[in-house]
C-alpha positions as CSV (number, residue, x, y, z in Angstrom):
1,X,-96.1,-9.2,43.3
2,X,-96.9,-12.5,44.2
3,X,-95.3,-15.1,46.2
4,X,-96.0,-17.6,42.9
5,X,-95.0,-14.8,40.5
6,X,-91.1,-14.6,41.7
7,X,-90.6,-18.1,42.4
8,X,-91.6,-18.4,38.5
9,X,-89.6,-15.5,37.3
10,X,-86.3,-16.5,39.4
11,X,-86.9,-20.6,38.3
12,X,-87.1,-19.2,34.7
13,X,-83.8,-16.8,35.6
14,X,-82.0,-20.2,36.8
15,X,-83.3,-22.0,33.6
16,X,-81.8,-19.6,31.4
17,X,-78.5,-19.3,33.2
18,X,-78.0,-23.0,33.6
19,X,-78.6,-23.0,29.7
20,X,-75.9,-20.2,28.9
21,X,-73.4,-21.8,30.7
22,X,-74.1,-25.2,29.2
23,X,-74.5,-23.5,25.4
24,X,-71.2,-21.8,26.2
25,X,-69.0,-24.8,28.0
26,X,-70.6,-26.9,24.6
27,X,-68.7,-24.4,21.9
28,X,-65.5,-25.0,23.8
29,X,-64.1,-21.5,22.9
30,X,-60.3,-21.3,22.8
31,X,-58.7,-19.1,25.6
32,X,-57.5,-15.6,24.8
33,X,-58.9,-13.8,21.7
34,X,-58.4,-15.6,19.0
35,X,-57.8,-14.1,15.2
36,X,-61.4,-14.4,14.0
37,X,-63.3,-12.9,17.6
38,X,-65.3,-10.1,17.1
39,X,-66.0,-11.0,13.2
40,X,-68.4,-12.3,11.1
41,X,-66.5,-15.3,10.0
42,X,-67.5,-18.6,7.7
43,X,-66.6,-22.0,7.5
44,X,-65.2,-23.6,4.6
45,X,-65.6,-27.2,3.4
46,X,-64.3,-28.3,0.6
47,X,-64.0,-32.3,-1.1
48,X,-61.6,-33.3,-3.3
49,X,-61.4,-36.6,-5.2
50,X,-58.3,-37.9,-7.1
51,X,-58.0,-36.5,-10.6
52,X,-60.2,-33.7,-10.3
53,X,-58.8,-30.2,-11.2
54,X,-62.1,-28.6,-8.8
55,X,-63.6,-30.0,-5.4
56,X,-66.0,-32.0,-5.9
57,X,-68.4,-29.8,-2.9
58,X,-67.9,-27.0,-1.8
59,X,-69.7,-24.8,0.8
60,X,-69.6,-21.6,2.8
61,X,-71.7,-22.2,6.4
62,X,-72.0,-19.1,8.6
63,X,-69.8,-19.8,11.9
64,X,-72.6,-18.6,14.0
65,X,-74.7,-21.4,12.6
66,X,-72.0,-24.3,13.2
67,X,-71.9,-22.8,17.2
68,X,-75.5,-23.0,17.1
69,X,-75.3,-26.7,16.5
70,X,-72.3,-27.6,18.5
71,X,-74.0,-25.2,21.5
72,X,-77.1,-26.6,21.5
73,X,-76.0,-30.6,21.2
74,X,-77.3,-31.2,17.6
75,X,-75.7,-34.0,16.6
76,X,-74.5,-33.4,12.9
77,X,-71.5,-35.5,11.2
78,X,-70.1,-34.6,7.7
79,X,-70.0,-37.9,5.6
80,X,-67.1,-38.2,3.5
81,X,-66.0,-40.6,0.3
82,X,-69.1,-43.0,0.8
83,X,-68.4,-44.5,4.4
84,X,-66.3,-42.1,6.5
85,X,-68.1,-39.7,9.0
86,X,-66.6,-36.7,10.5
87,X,-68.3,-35.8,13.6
88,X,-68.6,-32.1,14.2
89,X,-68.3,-32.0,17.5
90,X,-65.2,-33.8,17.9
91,X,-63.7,-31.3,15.3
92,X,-64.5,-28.1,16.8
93,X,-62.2,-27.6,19.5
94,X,-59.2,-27.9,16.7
95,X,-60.8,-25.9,14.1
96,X,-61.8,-23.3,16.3
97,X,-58.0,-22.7,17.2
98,X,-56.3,-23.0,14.2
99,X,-53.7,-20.1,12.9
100,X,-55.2,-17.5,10.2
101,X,-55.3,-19.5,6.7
102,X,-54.3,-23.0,8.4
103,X,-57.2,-25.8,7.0
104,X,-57.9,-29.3,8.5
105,X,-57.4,-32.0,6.1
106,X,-59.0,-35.8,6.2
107,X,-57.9,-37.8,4.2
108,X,-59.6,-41.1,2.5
109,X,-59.7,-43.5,-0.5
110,X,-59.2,-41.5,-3.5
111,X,-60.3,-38.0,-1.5
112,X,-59.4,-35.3,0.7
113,X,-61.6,-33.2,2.9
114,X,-60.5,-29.5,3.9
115,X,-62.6,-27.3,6.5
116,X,-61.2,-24.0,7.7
117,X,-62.1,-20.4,9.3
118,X,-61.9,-17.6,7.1
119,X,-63.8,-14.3,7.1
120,X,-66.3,-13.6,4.3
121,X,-64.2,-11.0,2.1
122,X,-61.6,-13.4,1.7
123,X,-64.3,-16.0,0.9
124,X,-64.6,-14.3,-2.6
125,X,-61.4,-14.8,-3.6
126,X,-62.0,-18.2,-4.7
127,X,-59.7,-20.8,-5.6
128,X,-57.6,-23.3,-2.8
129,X,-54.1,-24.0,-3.8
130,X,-53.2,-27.8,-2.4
């Protein structure tokens, strides 16, 4: 082998460390194991406006999707009741560690936004109690 060939395949080595460690330092993953490691789990947003007996949206998003954007620097912010805007990044270190069936609520003019971990099986079961 070359002299040229393994100072390209150790620079593309170095490359794809340096972008590991950056992609994981990014996600921000809570210390110890927390309750949804090792799973398959969602994310749950839900909007709720004043005198409404349903939310308004609601969506299931893949977790491994959501670390995909945090990891890789996407910026992406959830825009709530008109003006307010929820950046996802400055979310994701609390909603990675909260407690089993704990939700984040923000709250606005006439609405409420709820986002929380859960895994998929529980996902079916449907309804939020507020």
């Amino acid at each position: 082998m070359s002299k040229t060939a393994r100072t390209m395949i150790l620079g593309v080595f170095a490359l794809s460390l340096a972008i590991s460690v950056l992609y994981t330092k990014r996600l921000d993953l809570p210390s110890g194991r927390p309750w949804w490691a090792g799973r398959d789990p969602v994310v749950h947003l839900q909007v709720w406006e004043d005198d409404q007996e349903l939310p308004t949206i609601s969506m299931t998003i893949p977790k491994r999707t959501l670390d995909n954007v945090v990891g890789l620097g996407v910026r992406s912010a959830l825009v709530f009741h008109d003006d307010s805007k929820i950046e996802l990044q400055k979310i994701w270190h609390d909603l990675q560690r909260l407690p089993r069936g704990q939700k984040l609520s923000f709250e606005d003019d006439g609405g409420r936004m709820l986002i929380w971990i859960d895994l998929p099986e529980h996902a079916q079961s449907g309804h939020v109690t507020l």
